[in-house]
N, CA, C and O atoms as a DFTB+ gen file, in Angstrom:
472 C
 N C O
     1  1       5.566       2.830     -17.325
     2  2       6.035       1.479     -17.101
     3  2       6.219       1.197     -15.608
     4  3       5.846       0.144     -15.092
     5  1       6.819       2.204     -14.937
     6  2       6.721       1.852     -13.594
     7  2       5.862       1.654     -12.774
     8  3       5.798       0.905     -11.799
     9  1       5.044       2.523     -13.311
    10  2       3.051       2.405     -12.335
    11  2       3.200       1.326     -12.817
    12  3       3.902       0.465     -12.287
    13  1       2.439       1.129     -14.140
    14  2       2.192      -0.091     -13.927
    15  2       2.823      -1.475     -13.450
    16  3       2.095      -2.449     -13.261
    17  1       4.308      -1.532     -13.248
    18  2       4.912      -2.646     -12.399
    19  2       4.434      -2.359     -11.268
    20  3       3.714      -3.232     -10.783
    21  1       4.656      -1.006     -10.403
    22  2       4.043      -1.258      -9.173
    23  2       2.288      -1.752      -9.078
    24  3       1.760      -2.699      -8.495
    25  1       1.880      -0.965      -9.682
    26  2       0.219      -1.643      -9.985
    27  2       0.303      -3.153      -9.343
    28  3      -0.089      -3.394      -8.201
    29  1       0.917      -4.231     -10.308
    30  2       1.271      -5.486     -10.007
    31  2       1.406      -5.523      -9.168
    32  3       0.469      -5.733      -8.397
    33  1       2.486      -5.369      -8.806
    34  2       3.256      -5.624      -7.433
    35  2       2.424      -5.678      -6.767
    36  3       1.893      -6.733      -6.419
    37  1       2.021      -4.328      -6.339
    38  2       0.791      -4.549      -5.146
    39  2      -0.264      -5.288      -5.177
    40  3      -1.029      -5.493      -4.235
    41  1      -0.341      -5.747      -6.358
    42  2      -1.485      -6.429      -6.585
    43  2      -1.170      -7.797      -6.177
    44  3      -2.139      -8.485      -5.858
    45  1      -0.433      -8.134      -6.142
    46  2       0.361      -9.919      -6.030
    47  2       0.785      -9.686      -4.461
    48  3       0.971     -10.672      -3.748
    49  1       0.911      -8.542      -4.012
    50  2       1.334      -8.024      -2.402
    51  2      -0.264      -8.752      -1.913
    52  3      -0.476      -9.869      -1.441
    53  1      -1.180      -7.696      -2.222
    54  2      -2.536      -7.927      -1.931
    55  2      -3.219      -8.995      -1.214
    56  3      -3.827      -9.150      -0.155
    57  1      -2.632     -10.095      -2.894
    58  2      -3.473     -11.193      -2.831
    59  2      -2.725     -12.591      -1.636
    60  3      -3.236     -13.605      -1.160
    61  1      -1.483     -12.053      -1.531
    62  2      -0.150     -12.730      -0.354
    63  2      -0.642     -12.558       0.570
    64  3      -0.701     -13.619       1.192
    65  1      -1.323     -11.321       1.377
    66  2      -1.618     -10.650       2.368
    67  2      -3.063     -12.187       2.598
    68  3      -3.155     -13.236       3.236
    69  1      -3.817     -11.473       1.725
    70  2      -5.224     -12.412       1.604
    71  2      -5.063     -13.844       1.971
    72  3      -5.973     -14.397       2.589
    73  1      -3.752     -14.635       1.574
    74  2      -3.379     -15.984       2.086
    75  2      -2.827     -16.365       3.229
    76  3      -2.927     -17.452       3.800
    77  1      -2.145     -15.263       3.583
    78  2      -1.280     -15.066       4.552
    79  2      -2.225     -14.723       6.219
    80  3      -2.536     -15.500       7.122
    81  1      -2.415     -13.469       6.083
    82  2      -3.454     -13.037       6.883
    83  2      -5.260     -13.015       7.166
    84  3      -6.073     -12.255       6.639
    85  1      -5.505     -14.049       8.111
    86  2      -6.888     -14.176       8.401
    87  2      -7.785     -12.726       8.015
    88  3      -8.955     -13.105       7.955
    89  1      -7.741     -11.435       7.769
    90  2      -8.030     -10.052       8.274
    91  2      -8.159     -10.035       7.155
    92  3      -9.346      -9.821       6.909
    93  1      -7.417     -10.177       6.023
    94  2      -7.173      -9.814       4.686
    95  2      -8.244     -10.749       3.732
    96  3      -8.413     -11.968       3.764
    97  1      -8.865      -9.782       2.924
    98  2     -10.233     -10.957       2.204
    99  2      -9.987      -9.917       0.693
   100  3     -10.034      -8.697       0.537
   101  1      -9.789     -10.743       0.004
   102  2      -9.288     -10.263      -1.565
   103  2     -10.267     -11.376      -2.337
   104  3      -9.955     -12.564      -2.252
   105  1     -11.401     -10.999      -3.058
   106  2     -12.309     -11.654      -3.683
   107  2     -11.864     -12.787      -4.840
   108  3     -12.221     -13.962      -4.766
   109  1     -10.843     -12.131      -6.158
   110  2     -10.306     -12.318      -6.893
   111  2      -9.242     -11.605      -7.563
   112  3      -9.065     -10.431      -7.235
   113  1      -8.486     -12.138      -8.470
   114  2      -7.076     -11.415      -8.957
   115  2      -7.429      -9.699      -9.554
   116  3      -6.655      -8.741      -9.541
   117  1      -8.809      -9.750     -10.034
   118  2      -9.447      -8.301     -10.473
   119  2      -9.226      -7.580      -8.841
   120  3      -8.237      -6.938      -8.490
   121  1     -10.144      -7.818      -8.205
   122  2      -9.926      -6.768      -7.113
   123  2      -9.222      -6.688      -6.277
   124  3      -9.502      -6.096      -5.235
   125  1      -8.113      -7.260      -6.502
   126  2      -6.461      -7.149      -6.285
   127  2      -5.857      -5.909      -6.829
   128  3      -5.267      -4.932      -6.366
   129  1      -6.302      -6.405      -8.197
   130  2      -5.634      -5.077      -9.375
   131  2      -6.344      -3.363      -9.202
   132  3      -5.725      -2.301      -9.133
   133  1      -7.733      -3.587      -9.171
   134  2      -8.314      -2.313      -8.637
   135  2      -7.890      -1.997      -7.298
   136  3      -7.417      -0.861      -7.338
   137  1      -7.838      -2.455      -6.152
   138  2      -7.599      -2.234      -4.996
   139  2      -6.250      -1.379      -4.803
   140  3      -5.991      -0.382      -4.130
   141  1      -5.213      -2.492      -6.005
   142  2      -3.740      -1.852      -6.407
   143  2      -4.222      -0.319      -6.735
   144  3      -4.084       0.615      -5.944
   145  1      -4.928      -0.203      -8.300
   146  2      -5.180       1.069      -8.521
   147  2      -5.795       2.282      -8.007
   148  3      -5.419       3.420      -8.286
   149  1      -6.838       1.954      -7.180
   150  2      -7.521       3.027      -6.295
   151  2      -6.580       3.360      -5.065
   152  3      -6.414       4.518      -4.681
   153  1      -6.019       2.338      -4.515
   154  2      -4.459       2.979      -4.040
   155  2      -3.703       3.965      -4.674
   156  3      -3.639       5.187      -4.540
   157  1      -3.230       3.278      -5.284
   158  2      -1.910       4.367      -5.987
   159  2      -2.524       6.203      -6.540
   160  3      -2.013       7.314      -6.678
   161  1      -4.198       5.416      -6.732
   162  2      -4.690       6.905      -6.871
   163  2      -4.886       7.740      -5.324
   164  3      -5.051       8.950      -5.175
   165  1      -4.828       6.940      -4.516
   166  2      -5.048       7.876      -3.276
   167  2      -3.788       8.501      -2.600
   168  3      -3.671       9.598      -2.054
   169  1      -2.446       7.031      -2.873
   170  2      -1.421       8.161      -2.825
   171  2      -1.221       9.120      -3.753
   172  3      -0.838      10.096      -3.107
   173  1      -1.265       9.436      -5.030
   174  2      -1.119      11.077      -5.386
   175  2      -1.460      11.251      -5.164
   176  3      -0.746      11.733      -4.285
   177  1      -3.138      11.738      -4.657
   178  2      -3.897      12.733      -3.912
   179  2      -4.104      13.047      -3.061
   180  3      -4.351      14.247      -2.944
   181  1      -4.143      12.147      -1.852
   182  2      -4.532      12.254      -0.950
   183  2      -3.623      12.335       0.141
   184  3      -3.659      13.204       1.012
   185  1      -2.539      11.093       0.038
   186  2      -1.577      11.205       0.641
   187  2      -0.439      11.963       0.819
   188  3       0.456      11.600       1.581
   189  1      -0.390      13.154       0.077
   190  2       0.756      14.247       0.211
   191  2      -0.233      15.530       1.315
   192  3       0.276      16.396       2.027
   193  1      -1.478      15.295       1.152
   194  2      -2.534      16.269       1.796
   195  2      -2.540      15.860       3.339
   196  3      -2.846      16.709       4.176
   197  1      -2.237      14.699       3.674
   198  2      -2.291      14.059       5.028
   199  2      -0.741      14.129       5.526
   200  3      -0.500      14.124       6.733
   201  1       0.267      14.192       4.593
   202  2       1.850      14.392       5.093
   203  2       1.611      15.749       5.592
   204  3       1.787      16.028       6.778
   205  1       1.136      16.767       4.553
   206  2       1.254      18.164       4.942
   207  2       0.693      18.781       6.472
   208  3       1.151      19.722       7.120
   209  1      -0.165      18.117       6.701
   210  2      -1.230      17.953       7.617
   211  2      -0.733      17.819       8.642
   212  3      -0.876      18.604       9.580
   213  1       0.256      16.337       8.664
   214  2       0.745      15.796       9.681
   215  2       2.197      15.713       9.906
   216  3       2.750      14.679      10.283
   217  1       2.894      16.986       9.632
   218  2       4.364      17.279       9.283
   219  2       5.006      17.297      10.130
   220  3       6.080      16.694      10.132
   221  1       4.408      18.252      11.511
   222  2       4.814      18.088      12.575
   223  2       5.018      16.535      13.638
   224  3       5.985      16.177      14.309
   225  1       4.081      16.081      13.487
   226  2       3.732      14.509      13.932
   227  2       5.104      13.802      13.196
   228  3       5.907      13.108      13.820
   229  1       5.192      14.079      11.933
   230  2       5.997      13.376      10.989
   231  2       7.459      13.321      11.821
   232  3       8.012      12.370      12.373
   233  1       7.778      14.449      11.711
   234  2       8.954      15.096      12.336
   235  2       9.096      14.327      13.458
   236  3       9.868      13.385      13.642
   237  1       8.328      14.784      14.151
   238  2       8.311      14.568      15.553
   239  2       8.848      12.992      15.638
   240  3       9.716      12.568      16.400
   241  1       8.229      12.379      14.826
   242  2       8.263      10.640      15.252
   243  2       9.408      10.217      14.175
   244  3       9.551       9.055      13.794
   245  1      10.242      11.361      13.714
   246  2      11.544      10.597      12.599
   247  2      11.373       9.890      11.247
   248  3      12.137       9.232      10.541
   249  1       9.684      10.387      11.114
   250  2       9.053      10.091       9.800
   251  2       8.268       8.687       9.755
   252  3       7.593       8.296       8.802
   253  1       8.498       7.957      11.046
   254  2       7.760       6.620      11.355
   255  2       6.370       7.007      11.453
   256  3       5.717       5.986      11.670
   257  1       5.645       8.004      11.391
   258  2       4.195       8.522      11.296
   259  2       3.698       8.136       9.797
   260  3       2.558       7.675       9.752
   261  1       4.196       8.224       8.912
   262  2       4.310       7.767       7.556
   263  2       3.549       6.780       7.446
   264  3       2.467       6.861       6.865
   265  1       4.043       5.585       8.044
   266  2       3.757       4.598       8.175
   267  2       1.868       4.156       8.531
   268  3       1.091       3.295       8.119
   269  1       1.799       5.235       9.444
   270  2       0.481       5.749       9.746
   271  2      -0.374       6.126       8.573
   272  3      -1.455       5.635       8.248
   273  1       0.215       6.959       8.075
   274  2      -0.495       7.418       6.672
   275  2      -0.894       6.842       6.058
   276  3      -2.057       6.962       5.673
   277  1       0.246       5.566       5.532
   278  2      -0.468       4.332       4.697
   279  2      -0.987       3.749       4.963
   280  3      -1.824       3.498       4.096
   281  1      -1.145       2.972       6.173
   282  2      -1.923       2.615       6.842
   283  2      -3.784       3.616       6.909
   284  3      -5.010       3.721       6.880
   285  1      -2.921       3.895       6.976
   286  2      -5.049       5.197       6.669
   287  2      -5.222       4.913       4.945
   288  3      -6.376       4.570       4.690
   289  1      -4.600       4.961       4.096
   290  2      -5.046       5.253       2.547
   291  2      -5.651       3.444       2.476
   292  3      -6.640       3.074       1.844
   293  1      -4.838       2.656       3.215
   294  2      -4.697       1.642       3.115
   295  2      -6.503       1.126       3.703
   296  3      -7.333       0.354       3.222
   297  1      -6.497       1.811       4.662
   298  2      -8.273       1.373       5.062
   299  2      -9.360       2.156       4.098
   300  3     -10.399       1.649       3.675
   301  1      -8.762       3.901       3.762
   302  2      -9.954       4.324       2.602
   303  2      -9.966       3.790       1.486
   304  3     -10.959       3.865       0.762
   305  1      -8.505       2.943       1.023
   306  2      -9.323       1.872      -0.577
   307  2     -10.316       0.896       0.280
   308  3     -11.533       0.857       0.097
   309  1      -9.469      -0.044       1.438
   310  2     -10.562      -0.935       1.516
   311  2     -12.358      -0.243       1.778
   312  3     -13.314      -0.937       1.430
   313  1     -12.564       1.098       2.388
   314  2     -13.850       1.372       2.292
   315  2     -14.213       1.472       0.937
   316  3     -15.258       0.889       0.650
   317  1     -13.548       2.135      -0.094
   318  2     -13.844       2.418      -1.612
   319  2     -14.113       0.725      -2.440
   320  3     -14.655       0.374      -3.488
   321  1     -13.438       0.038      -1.364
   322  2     -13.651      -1.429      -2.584
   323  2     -15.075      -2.050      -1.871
   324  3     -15.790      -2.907      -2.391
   325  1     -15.267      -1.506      -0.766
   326  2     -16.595      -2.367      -0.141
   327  2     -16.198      -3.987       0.158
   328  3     -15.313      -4.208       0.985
   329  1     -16.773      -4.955      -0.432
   330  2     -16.584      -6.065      -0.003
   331  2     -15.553      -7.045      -0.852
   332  3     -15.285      -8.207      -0.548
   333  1     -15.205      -6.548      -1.617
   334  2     -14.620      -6.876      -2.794
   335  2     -12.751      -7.276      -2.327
   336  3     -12.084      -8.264      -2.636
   337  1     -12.390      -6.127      -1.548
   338  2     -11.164      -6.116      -0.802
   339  2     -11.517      -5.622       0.313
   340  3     -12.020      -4.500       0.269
   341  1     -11.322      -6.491       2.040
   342  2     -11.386      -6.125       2.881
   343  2     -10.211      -5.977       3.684
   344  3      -9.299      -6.695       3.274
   345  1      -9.859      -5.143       4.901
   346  2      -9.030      -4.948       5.961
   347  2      -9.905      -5.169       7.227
   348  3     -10.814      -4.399       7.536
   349  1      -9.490      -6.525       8.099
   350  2     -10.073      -6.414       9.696
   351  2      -9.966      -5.164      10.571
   352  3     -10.786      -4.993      11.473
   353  1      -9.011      -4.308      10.346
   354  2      -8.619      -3.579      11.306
   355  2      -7.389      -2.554      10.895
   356  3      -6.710      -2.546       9.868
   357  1      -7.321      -1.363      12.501
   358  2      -6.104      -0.731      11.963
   359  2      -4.612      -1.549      12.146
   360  3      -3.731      -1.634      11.291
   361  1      -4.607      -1.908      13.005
   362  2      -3.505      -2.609      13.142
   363  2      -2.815      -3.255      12.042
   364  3      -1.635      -3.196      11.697
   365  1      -3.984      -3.995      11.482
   366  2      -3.649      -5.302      10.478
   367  2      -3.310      -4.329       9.446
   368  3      -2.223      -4.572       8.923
   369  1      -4.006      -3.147       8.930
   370  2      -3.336      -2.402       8.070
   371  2      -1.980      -1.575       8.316
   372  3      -1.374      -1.175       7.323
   373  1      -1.446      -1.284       9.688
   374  2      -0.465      -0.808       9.580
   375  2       0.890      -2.265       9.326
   376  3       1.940      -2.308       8.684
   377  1       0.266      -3.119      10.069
   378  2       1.177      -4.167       9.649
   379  2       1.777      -4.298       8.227
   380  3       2.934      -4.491       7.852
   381  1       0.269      -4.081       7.363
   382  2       0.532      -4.657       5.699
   383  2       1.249      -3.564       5.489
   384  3       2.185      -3.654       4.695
   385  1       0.938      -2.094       6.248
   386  2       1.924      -0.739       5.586
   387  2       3.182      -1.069       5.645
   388  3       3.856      -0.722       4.676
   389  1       3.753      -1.684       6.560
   390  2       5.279      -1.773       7.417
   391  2       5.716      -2.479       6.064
   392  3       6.367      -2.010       5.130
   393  1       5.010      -4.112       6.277
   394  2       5.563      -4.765       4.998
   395  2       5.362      -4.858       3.487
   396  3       5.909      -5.663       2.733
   397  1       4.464      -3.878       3.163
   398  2       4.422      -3.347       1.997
   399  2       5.245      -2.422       1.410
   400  3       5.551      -2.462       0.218
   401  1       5.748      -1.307       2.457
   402  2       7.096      -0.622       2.256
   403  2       7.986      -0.985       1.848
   404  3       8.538      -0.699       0.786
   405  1       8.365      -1.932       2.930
   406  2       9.291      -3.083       2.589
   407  2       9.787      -3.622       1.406
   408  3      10.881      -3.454       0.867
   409  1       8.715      -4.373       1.042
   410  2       9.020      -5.699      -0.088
   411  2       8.954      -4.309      -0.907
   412  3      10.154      -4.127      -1.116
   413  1       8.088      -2.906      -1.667
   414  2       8.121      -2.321      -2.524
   415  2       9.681      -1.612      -2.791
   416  3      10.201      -1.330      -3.871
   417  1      10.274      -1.417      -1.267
   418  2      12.009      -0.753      -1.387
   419  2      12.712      -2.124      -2.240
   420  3      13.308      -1.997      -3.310
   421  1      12.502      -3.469      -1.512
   422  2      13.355      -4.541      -1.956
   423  2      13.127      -4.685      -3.320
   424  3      14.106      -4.700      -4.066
   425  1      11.913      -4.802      -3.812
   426  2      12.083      -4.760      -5.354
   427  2      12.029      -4.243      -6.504
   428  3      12.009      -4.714      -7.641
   429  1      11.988      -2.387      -5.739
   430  2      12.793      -1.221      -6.661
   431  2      14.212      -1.478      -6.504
   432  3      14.863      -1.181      -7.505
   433  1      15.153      -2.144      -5.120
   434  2      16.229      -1.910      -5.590
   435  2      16.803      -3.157      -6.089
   436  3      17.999      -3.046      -6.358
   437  1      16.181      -4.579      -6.336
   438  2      16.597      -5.616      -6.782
   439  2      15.971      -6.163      -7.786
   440  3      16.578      -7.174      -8.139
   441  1      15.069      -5.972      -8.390
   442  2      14.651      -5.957      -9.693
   443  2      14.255      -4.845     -10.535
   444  3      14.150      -5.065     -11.742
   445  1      14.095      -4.062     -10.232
   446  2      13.890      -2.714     -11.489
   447  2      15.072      -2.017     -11.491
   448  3      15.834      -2.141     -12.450
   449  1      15.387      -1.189     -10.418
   450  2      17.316      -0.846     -10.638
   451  2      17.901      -1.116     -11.150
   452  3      18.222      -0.444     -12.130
   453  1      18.580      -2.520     -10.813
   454  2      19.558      -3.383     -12.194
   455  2      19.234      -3.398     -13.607
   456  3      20.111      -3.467     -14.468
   457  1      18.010      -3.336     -13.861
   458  2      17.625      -3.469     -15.592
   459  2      17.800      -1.656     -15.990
   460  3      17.788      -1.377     -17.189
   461  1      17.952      -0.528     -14.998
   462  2      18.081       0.544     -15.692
   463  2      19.550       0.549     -15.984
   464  3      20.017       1.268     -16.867
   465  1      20.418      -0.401     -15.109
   466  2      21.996       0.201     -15.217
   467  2      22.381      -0.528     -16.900
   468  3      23.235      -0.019     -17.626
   469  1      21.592      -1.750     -17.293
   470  2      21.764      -2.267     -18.742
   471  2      22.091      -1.313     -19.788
   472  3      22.233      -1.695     -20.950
């Protein structure tokens, strides 16, 4: 249940980004949702392989390297989606990392939290 809320989420993140930001090109609400999913598959895999990697860096920078990370998974979906979901750049992807963090902390702890304390 939770993947799949986050699934969403990011997926409605995605398509915000796409309106929001010139850089951001999201075809339709489908390759929103895949884009969501080939994400979330690259963080289990990939992204604990690039923390390990980069632990020291991690450290070093107080864990704000992180940020970096997603920002990278964040450009290998857009290569995996091809034209379907694009990113202009790194920048523009670390941006969406910063505020994708973000809004994903704000609405684990203000909408899914409260419905477990029920």
């Amino acid at each position: 249940m939770k993947w799949s809320i986050g699934i969403i989420v990011n997926a409605l993140l995605f398509l915000a980004f796409a309106g929001y930001f010139e850089g951001v090109e999201v075809s339709s609400i489908w390759s929103a949702i895949g884009a969501s999913i080939i994400l979330s598959i690259l963080n289990m895999l990939v992204r604990p392989l690039l923390i390990i990697f980069t632990l020291p860096v991690t450290l070093l920078t107080l864990g704000l390297f992180l940020f970096v990370i997603n920002a990278c998974t964040l450009l290998m979906t857009d290569a995996l989606m091809g034209s379907l979901f694009e990113i202009s750049g790194f920048g523009l992807a670390l941006l969406i990392a910063v505020i994708m963090s973000i809004m994903n902390v704000l609405i684990q702890k203000i909408i899914i939290e409260p419905r477990r304390r029920d």
